[in-house]
C-alpha positions as CSV (number, residue, x, y, z in Angstrom):
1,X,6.7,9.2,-9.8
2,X,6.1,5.4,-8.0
3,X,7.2,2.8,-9.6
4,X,4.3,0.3,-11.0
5,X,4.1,-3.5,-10.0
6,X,2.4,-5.8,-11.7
7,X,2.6,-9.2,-9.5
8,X,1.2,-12.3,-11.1
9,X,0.1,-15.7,-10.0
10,X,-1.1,-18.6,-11.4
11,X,-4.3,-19.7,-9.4
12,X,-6.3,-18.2,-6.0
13,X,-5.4,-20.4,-3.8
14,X,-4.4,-20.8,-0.2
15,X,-0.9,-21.8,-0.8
16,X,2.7,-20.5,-0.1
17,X,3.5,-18.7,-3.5
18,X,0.2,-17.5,-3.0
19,X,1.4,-16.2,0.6
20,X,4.7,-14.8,-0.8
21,X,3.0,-12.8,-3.3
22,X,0.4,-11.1,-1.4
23,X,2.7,-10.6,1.5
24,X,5.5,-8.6,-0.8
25,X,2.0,-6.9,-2.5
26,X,0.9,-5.5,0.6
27,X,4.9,-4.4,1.3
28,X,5.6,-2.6,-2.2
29,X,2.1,-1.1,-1.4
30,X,3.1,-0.1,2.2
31,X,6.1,1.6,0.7
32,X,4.3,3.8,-2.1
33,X,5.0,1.3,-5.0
34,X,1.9,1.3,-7.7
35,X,0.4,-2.3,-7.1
36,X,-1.6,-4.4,-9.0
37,X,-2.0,-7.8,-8.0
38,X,-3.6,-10.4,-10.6
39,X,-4.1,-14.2,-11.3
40,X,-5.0,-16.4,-14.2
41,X,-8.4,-18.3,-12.7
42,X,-9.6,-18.2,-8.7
43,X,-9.2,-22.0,-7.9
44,X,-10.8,-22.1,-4.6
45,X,-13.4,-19.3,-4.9
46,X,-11.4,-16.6,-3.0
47,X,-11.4,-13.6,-4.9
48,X,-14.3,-11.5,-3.2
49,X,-12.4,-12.1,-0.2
50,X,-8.9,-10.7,-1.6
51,X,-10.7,-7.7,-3.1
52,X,-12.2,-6.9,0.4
53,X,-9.3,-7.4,2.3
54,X,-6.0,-5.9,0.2
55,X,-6.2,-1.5,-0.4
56,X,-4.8,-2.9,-3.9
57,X,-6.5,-4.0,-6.8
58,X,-6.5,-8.0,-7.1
59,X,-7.8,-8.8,-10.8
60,X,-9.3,-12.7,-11.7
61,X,-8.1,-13.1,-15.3
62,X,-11.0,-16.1,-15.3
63,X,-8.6,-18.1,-17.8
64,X,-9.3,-21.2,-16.7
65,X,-12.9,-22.7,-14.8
66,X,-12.1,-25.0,-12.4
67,X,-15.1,-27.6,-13.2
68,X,-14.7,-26.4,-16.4
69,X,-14.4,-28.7,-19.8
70,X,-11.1,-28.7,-22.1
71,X,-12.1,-27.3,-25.0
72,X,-14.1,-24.2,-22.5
73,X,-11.2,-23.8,-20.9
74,X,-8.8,-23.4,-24.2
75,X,-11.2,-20.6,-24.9
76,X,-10.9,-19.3,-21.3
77,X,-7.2,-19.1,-21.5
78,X,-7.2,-17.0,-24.8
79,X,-9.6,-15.0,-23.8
80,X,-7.8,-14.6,-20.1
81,X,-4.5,-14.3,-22.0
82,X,-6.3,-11.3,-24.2
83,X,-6.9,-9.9,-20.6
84,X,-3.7,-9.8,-19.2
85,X,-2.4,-8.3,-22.7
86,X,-4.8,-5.3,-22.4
87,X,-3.6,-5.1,-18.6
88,X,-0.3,-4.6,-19.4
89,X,-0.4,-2.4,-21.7
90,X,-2.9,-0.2,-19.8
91,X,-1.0,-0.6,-16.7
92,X,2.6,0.4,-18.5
93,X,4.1,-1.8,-15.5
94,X,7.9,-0.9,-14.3
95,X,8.2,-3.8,-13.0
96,X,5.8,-8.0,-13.4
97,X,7.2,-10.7,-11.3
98,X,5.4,-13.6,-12.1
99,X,5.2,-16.5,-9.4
100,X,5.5,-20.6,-10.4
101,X,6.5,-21.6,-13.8
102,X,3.1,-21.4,-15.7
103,X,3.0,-17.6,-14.8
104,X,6.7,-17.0,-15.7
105,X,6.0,-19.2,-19.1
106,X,2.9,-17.3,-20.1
107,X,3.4,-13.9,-17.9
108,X,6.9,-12.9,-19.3
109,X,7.1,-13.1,-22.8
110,X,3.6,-11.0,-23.0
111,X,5.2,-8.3,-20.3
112,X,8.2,-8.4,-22.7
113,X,6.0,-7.5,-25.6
114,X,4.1,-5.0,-23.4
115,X,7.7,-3.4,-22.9
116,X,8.1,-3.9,-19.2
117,X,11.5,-3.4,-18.5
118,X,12.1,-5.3,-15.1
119,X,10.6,-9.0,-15.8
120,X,11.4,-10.9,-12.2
121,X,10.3,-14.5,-12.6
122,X,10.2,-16.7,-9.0
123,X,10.7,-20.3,-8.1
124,X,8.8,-21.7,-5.4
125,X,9.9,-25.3,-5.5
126,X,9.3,-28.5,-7.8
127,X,6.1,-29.0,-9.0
128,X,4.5,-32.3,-9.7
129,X,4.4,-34.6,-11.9
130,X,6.2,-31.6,-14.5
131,X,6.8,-33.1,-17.7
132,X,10.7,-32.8,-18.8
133,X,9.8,-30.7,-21.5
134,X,8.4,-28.0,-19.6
135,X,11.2,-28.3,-17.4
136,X,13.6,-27.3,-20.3
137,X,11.2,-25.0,-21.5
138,X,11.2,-23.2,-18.8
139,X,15.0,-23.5,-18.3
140,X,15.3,-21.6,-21.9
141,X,12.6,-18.8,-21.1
142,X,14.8,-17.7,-17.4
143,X,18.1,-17.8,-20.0
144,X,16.6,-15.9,-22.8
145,X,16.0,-11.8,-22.7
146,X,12.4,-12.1,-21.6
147,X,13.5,-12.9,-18.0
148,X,15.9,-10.9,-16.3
149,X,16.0,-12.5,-13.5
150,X,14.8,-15.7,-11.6
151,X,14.4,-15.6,-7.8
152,X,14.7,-19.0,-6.4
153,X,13.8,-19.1,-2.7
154,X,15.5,-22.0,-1.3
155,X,19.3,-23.6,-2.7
156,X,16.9,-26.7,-3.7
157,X,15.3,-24.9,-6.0
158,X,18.0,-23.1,-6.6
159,X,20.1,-26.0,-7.9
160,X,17.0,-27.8,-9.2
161,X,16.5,-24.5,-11.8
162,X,20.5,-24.8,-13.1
163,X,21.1,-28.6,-12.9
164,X,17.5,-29.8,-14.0
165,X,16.0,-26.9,-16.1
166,X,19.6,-25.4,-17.6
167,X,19.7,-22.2,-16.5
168,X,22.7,-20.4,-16.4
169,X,23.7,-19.2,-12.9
170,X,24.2,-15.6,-13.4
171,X,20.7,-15.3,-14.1
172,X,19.5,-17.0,-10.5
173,X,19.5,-15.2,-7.3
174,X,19.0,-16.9,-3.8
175,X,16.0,-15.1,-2.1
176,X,14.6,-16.8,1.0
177,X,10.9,-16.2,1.9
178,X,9.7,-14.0,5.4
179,X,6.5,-14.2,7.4
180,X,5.2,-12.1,9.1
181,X,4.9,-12.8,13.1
182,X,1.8,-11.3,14.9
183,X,2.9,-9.8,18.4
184,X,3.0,-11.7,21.3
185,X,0.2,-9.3,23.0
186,X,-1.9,-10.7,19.8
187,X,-3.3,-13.6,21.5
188,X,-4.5,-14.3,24.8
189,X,-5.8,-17.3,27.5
190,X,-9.2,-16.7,26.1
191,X,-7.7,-17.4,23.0
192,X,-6.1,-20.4,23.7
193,X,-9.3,-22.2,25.7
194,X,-11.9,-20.7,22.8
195,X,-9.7,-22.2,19.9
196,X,-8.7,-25.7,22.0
197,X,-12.2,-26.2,22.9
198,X,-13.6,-25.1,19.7
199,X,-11.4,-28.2,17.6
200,X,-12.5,-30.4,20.6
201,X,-8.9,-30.6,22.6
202,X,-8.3,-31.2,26.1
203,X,-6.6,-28.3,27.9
204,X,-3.8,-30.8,29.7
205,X,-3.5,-32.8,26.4
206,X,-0.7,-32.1,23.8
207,X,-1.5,-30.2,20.1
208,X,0.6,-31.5,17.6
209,X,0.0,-30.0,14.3
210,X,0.8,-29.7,10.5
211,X,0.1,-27.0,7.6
212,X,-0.1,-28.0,4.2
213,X,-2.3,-28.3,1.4
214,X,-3.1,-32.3,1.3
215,X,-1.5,-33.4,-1.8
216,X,1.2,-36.7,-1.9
217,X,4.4,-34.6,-1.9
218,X,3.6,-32.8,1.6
219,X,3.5,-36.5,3.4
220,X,0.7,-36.4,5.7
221,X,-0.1,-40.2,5.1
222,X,3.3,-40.4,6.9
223,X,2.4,-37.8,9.7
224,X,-0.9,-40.3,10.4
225,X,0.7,-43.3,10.5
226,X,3.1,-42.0,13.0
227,X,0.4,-40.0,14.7
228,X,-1.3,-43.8,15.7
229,X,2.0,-44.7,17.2
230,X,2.2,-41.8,19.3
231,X,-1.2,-41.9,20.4
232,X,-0.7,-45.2,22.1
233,X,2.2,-44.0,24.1
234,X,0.5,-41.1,24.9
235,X,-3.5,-41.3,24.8
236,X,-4.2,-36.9,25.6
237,X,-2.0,-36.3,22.5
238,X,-4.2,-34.6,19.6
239,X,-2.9,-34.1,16.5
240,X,-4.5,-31.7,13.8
241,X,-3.8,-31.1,10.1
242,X,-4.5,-28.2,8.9
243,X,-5.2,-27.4,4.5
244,X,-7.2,-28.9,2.1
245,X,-6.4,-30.9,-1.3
246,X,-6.7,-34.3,-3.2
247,X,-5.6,-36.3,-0.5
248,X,-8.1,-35.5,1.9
249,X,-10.7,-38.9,1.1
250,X,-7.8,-41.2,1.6
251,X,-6.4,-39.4,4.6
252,X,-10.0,-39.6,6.1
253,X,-10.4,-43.3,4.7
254,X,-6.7,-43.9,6.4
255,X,-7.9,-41.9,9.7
256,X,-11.0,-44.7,9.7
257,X,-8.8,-47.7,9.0
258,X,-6.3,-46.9,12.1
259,X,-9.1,-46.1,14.4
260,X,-7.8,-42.8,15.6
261,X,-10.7,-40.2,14.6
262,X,-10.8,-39.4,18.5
263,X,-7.4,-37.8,18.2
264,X,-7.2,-36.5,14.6
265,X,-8.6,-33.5,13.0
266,X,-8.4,-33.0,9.3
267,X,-9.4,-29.3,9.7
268,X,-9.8,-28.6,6.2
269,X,-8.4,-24.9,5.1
270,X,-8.6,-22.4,7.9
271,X,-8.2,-18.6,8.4
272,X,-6.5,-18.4,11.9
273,X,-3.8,-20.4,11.2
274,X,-2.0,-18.6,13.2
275,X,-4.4,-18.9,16.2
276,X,-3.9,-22.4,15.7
277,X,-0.4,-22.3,15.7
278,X,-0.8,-20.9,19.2
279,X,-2.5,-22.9,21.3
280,X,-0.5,-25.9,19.6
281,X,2.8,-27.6,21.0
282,X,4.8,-29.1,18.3
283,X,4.6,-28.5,14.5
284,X,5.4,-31.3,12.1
285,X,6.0,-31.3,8.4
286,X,6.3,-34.6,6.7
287,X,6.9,-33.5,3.3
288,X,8.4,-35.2,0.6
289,X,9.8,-31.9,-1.3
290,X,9.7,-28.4,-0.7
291,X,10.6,-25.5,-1.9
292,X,11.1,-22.7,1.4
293,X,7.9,-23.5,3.4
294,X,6.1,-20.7,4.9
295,X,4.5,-22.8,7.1
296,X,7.6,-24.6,9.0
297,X,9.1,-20.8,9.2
298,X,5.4,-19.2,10.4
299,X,6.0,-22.5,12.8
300,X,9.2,-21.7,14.1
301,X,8.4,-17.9,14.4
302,X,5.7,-18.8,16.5
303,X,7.3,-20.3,18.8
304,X,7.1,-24.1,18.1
305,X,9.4,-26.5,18.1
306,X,9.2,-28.6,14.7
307,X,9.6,-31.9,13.5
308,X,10.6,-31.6,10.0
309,X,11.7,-33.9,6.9
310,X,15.8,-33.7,6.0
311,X,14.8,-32.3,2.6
312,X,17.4,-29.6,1.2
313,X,14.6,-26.6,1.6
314,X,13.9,-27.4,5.0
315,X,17.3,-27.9,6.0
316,X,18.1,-24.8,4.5
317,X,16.1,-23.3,7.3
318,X,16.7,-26.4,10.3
319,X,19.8,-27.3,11.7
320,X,18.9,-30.8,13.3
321,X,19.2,-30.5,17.1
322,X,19.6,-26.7,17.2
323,X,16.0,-25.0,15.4
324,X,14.0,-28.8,15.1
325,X,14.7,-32.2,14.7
326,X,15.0,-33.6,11.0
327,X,13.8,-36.9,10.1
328,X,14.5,-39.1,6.7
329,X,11.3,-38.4,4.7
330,X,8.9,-41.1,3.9
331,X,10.0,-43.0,7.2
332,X,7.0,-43.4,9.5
333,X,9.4,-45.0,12.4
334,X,11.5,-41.6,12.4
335,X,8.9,-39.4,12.6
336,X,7.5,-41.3,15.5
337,X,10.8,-41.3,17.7
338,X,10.9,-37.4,16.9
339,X,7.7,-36.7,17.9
340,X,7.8,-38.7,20.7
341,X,11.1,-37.0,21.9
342,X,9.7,-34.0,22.2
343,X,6.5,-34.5,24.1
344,X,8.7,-36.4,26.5
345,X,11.4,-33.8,26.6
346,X,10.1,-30.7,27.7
347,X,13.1,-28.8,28.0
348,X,14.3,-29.7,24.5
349,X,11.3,-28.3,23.2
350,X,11.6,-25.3,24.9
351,X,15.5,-25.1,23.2
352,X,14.4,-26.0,19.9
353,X,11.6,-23.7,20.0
354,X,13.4,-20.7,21.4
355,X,16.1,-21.1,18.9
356,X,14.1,-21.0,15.6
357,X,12.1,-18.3,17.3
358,X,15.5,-16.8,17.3
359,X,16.0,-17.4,13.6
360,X,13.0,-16.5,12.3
361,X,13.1,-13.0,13.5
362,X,16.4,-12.4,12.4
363,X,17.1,-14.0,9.3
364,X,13.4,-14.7,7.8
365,X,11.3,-11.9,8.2
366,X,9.2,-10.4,5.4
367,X,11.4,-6.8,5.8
368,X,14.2,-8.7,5.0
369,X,12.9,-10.5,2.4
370,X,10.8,-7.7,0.6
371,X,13.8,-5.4,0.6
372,X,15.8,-8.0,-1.2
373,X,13.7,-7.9,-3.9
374,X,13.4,-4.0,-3.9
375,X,16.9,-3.9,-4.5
376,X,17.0,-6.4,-7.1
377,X,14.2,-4.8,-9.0
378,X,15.7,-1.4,-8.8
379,X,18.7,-3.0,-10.1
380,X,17.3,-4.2,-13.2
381,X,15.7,-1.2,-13.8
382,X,18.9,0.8,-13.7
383,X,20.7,-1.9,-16.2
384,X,17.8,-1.5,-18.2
385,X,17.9,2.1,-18.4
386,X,21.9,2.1,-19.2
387,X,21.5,-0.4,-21.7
């Protein structure tokens, strides 16, 4: 009989644990496994969408309202947490791997209870503005029985579980992310003008763009002032930012103050990211921490050359000079000269871009990736059924 997988995440959102977790869903599935997908609450109003497009079920646990007041939402989360109870009992899941902290907090002591006898949790990258207690808290949970094991995805999160949250090392296995690469024959010239000329750039000007939801820690105030730099040296350059998130007033307010709404486009979230990631010419990410991004690889595996922050996640991935060039984060001046390099050096692009091409495909894709975790989960379950 198939083994059952119950994979949970904290919020509906268009995010890269998100990513991870529907992309290994639509794997297991692929492969015969039982899957269930679920979430606590749908933060950005996306769950008609997942039901329609995934062959699995996708379950809203509504535990929290995003508009909602505290003392509703309290009552949301016990009755969401009453939800997922009656889930996992119905469901009798082999095997819950819960993604970000919350869910491995809240997920993996009730799947314990349930009696699921492979509990995965995952680590995605820092989150922030986590209080120290949590931190610990969590660091207890991946160290106690309820967790057998906790998937970190880059060695910065990796090191950040053991040395910041205490958990013991035998319990942590290294498990980069994979993407996915559509085919080269996926896109055409009619592609290419329709999506140019449809976010309003010139087919002889240069596309530089960045993927990531808009909070503080991804860096885009650094990416715009750079971007006003770079436009003065070289007026047909458009760059466009692609996500959605907090930031986005002061990012516009910023885009107004340095006068250069002619060549930026805050894009807001999109569904052809990877149509944009076409027609584009050099990716940057600006971040200020990261876990393993999916954009940079989806990037990279596309064919771009990137301009990336020297953060341990990202360098996990980047070698400077040989997949990208690495800049210190938080330095405006260094993301400039990078950027600048590149659309002056056309056949260092080309290197840079062929070479994490190169990587991508052999190292980071989502068959190597899922089947790392296959093997892990069957390995649990065997230990569990020994023990």
């Amino acid at each position: 009989m198939a083994k059952s997988i119950l994979f949970l995440g904290s919020q509906m959102a268009v995010g890269g644990a998100q990513r991870v977790l529907l992309t290994q869903a639509t794997w297991f599935h692929a492969q015969g496994y039982q899957v269930t997908v679920a979430f606590f609450y749908d933060k950005e109003a996306l769950y008609g969408r997942l039901q329609a497009e995934y062959l699995f079920p996708v379950i809203d646990l509504c535990a929290r309202k995003v508009a909602g007041s505290g003392f509703g939402n309290s009552l949301r989360f016990l009755k969401g947490m009453m939800r997922l109870w009656k889930l996992l009992r119905r469901g009798r899941f082999d095997i819950i791997e819960t993604f970000t902290p919350h869910s491995n907090l809240v997920g993996l002591p009730l799947a314990r209870l349930a009696g699921a006898p492979a509990r995965i949790a995952s680590h995605h990258g820092v989150i922030e503005n986590i209080s120290p207690w949590m931190e610990r808290l969590h660091g207890k949970l991946v160290n106690s029985g309820i967790v057998s094991s906790l998937v970190a995805v880059s060695s910065r999160v990796y090191n950040y579980a053991v040395e910041q949250e205490g958990a013991r090392t035998e319990k942590v296995k290294l498990i980069p992310n994979g993407v996915s690469i559509p085919p080269e024959r996926a896109f055409t010239k009619d592609d290419w003008l329709e999506v140019r000329q449809g976010i309003g750039v010139e087919c002889d000007g240069a596309l530089v763009i960045a993927v990531g939801r808009l909070t503080e820690q991804k860096g885009h105030k650094y990416l715009l002032g750079a971007a006003a730099k770079i436009i003065r040296r070289f007026p047909k350059t458009t760059f466009a930012v692609v996500g959605d998130g907090p930031q986005m007033p002061a990012l516009e307010e910023q885009v107004r103050r340095l006068g250069i709404k002619d060549n930026l486009r805050l894009l807001g979230t999109r569904a052809d990211v990877y149509r944009l990631l076409y027609v584009a010419d050099i990716f940057v990410l600006p971040s200020l921490s990261e876990g393993m991004p999916m954009a940079l690889l989806e990037a990279m595996g596309m064919g771009l050359p990137v301009v990336a922050t020297n953060l341990a996640g990202i360098a996990d991935v980047v070698e400077d000079g040989r997949h990208g060039l690495l800049v210190p984060p938080g330095e405006v001046e260094s993301l400039e000269l990078a950027i600048a390099r590149l659309l002056s050096d056309a056949q260092l692009s080309k290197q840079l871009a062929q070479a994490g091409r190169k990587l991508v495909f052999e190292q980071y894709t989502v068959e190597r990736m899922c089947r790392t975790y296959e093997e892990l989960f069957l390995a649990v379950l065997s230990q569990e059924n020994i023990e």
